[in-house]
Every structure is written in C-alpha cells, then in structure tokens.
C-alpha positions in Angstrom: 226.2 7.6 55.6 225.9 11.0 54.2 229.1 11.5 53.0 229.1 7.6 51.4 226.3 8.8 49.6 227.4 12.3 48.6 231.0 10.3 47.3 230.2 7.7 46.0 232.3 8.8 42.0 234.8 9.2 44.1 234.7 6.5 46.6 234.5 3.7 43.6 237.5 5.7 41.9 239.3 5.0 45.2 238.5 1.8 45.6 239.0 0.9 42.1 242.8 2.4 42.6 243.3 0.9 45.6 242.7 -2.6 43.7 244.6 -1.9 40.6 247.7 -0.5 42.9 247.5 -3.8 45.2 247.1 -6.5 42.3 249.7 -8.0 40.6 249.9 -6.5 37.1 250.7 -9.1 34.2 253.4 -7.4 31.5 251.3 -5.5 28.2 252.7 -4.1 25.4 252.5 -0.5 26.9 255.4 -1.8 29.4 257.8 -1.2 26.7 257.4 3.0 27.0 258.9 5.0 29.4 257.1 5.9 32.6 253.8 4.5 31.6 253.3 3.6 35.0 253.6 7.1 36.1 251.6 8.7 33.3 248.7 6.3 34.8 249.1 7.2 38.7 248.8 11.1 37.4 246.0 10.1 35.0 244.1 7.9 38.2 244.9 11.2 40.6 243.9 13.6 38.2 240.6 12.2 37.7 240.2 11.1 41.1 240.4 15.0 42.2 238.3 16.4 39.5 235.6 13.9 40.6 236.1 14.9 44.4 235.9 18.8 43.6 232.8 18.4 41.7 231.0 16.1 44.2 231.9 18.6 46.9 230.8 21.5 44.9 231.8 23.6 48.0 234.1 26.3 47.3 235.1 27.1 50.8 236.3 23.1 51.3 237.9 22.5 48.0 241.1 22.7 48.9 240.8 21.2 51.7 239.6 17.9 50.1 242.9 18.0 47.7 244.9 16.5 50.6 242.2 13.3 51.0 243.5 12.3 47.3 247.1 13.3 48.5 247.0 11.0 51.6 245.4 8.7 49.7 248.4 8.5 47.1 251.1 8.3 50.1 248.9 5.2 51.8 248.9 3.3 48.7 252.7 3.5 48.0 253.2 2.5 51.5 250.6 -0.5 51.2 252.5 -1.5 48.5 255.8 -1.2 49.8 254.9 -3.1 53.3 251.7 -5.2 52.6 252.2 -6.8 49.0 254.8 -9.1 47.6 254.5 -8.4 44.1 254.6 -4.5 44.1 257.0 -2.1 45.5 256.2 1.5 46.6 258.0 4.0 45.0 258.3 7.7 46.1 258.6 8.6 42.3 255.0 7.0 42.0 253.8 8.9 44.9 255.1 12.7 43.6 252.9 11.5 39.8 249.7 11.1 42.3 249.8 14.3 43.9 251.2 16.2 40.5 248.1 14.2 39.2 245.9 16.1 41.8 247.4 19.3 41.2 246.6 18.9 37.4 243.2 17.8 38.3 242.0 20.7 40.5 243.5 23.1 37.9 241.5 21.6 35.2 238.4 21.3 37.2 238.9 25.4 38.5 239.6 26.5 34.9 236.7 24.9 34.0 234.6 25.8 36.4 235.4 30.0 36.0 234.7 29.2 32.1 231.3 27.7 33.2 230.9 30.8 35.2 231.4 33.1 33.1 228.8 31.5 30.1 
C-alpha cells in the first residue's frame, strides 16, 4: 500500500495510458500529420517518467525506476497486438515510448541540477 500511495501521479498516468492504448480511437483531424501517433506515445512516456523520477525523489533508484516506464511501453504494444481487435502493436510505437522516457529523465535531471544549483 505504500508504494500505491507514494505513486499514485504515476499510477493514474499508467492507467490512464493503458486505457487510451487499449480503446478504439475514432479518426480527428490531427490524423492527417505524420507520426502524430508517435509524437503522443513519446509525449505520454516522457511525462510518465518525469512524474516517476520526482515521486521517487531517490537518487540512488532513479534509474532503476526508468525500466518500470520501459516495460511498461513493451506490455502495452503487446496487449495491443494480442488482446485487442481494433489496435495493432507496433515496434515503431514501442522505440517512441522509451525515446519518450529517455527525454523525460533528461529533462527532469537537467532540471533538477538547475534547482540545485539556485
């Protein structure tokens, strides 16, 4: 229970991509542009990491945690590749979600030094 409570950003980030990644999406407008569905699986990683990082606020673990949004990416390609009917997993998907947690622990490190050094 300790780590649901210490999680929870994260854990309703998770939850919230695990819904949008096993839904059927309806077409938008924004379906039109190139890779928009990639720029949102780096965008969902990326702040899925930087909210991980600063709820563990534990330097020695941090890098650890970046393979919990990793895995995380790989088990929802998969899910959608084997458990839905109206999404595929795609491995291009899957290299945006861990690019997106690479961005994401960058940003939240850089940002963290500049805090540091105020």
């Amino acid at each position: 229970m300790k780590i649901l409570r210490k999680y929870r950003i994260s854990l309703a980030i998770a939850l919230a991509i695990w819904v949008v990644c096993l839904i059927p999406i309806p077409e938008t407008p924004l379906d039109k542009y190139s890779f928009v569905d990639e720029w949102t699986h780096f965008v969902m990683y990326g702040i899925l990491t930087i909210s991980m990082l600063y709820e563990s606020r534990s330097r020695e673990t941090s890098t650890h945690i970046l393979l919990i949004p990793i895995g995380n990416g790989l088990l929802v390609e998969l899910a959608q590749a084997y458990l839905t009917t109206c999404r595929s997993g795609d491995w291009f998907d899957a290299l945006c979600n861990t690019l997106g947690v690479f961005v994401g622990a960058v940003i939240f490190w850089s940002l963290s030094q500049m805090r540091r050094k105020k």
